[in-house]
C-alpha positions in Angstrom: 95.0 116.0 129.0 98.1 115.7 126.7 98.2 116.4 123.1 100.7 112.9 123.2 99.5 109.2 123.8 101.3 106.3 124.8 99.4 103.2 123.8 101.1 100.4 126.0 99.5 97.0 125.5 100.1 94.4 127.0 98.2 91.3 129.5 100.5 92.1 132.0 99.3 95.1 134.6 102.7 95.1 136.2 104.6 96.2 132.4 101.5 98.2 132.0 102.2 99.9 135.2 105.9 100.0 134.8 105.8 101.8 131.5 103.7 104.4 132.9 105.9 105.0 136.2 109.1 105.0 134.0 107.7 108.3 131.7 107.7 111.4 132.9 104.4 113.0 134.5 102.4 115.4 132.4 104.0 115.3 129.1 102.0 112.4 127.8 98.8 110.2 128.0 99.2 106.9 128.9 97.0 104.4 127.1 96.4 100.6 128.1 95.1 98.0 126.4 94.8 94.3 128.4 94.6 92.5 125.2 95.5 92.5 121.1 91.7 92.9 119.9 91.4 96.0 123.2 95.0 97.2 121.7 93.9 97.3 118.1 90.9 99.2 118.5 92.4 101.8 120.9 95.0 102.1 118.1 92.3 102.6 115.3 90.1 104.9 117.4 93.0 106.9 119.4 95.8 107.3 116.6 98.4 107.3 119.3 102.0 109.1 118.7 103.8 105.6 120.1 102.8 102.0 120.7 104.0 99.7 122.7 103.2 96.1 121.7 103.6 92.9 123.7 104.3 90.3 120.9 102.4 87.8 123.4 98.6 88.7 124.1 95.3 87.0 124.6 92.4 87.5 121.9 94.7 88.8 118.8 98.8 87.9 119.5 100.9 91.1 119.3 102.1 89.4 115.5 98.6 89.9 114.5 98.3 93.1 115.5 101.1 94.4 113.9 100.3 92.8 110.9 97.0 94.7 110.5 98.7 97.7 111.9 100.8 97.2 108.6 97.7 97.3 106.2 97.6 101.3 106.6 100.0 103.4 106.0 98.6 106.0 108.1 98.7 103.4 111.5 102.2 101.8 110.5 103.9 104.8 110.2 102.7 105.3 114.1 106.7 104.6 115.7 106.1 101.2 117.9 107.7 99.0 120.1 107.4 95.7 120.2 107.9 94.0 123.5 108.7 90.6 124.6 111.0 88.2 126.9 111.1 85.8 124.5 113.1 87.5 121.4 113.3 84.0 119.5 109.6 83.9 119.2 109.6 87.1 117.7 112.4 86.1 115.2 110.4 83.0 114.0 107.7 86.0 112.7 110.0 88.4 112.0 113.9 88.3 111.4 116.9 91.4 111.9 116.5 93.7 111.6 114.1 95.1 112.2 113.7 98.0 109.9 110.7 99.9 110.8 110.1 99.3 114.6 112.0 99.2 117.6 112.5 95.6 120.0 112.7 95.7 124.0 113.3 92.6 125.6 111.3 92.1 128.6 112.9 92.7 132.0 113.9 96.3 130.8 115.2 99.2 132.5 114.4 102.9 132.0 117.3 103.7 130.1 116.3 100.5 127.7 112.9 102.1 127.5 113.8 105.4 126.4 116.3 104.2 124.1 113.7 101.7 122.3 111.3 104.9 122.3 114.3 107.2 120.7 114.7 104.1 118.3 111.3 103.4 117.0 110.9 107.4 116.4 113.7 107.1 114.3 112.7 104.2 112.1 108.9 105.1 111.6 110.0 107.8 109.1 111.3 105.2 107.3 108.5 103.7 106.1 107.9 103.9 102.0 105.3 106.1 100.6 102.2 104.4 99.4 101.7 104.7 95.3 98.5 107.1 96.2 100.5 109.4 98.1 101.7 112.3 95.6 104.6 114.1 95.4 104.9 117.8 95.7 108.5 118.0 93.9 108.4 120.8 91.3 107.8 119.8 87.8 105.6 116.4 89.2 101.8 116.2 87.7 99.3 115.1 90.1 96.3 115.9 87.9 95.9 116.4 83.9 97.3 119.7 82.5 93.6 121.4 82.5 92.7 120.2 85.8 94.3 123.5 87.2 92.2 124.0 90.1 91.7 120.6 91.9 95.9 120.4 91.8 95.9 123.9 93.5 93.6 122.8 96.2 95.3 119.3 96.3 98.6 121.2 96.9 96.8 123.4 98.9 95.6 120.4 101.3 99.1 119.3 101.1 100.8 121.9 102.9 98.5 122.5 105.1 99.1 118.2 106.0 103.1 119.3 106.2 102.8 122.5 108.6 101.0 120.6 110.8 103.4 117.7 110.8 106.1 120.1 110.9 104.9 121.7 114.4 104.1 117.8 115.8 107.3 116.7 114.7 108.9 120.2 116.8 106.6 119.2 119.9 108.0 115.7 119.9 111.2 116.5 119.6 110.9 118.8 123.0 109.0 116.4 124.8 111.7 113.9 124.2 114.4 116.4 125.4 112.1 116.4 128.1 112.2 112.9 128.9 116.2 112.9 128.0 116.3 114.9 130.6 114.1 113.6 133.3 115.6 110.2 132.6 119.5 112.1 133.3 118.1 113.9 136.7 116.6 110.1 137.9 120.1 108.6 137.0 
């Protein structure tokens, strides 16, 4: 099993399907969700690295599930891609452009795909900090001045969160010259 996921979701098995045929084999787990509600959960339960998100879907619309995606930072910074064939019922929700995801309109091709992938990567590390998330700039004061201990093992905790981003961040970036490549040999 793969240390990535793919959350594709979407009521359409054929997308599903097509998705899954145009990644490369082995580097990543392929998640599907039929439906928004299915999609949402998954997406609670599985933390995936990248979702795919028809805007369209039975049981909660793909709107709706972005929205509630939205309502933690630790699920909105999770890059995404919204899908859909219809791009002007997207644009009555949402207008350009889109800042913090990326948009594929449905038909796609392979080199769409990967280039809305590459894209929504890019633009979910643009997301704002939340006001509870503290800075570890020198000379910043997360705790009163006697509280010596609990900002040691707050910084502490901190780090720790960074080196591990730090080595997911380098794992990404090589599975994506991976799929840079695949996608080149198929071409």
């Amino acid at each position: 099993m793969s240390a990535h996921k793919i959350l594709v979701i979407d009521d359409s098995k054929v997308i599903r399907m097509r998705v899954r045929d145009m990644l490369p084999q082995g580097n990543f787990e392929v998640l599907e969700a039929r439906d928004g509600l299915e999609g949402f959960n998954m997406i609670r339960n599985e933390r995936p690295n990248l979702i795919m998100l028809d805007f369209l879907l039975p049981k909660m619309s793909g709107w709706e599930v972005y929205q509630e995606v939205q309502k933690e930072y630790d699920l909105k910074c999770i890059p995404l891609v919204l899908m859909s064939g219809r791009k002007e019922e997207v644009l009555e929700k949402l207008s350009e452009p889109f800042e913090y995801f990326a948009f594929v309109e449905k038909p796609f091709e392979q080199k769409d795909l990967v280039a809305a992938i590459k894209e929504a990567m890019l633009k979910a590390k643009k997301h704002p900090k939340p006001a509870g998330v503290m800075s570890t700039e020198p000379g910043y004061q997360t705790t009163s001045p006697g509280d010596g201990s609990a900002m040691a093992a707050e910084l502490a905790a901190l780090k720790r969160q960074v080196a591990q981003m730090s080595g997911e961040i380098e794992t990404l970036k090589k599975q994506l010259g991976q799929l840079v490549t695949f996608i080149k040999s198929k071409l």
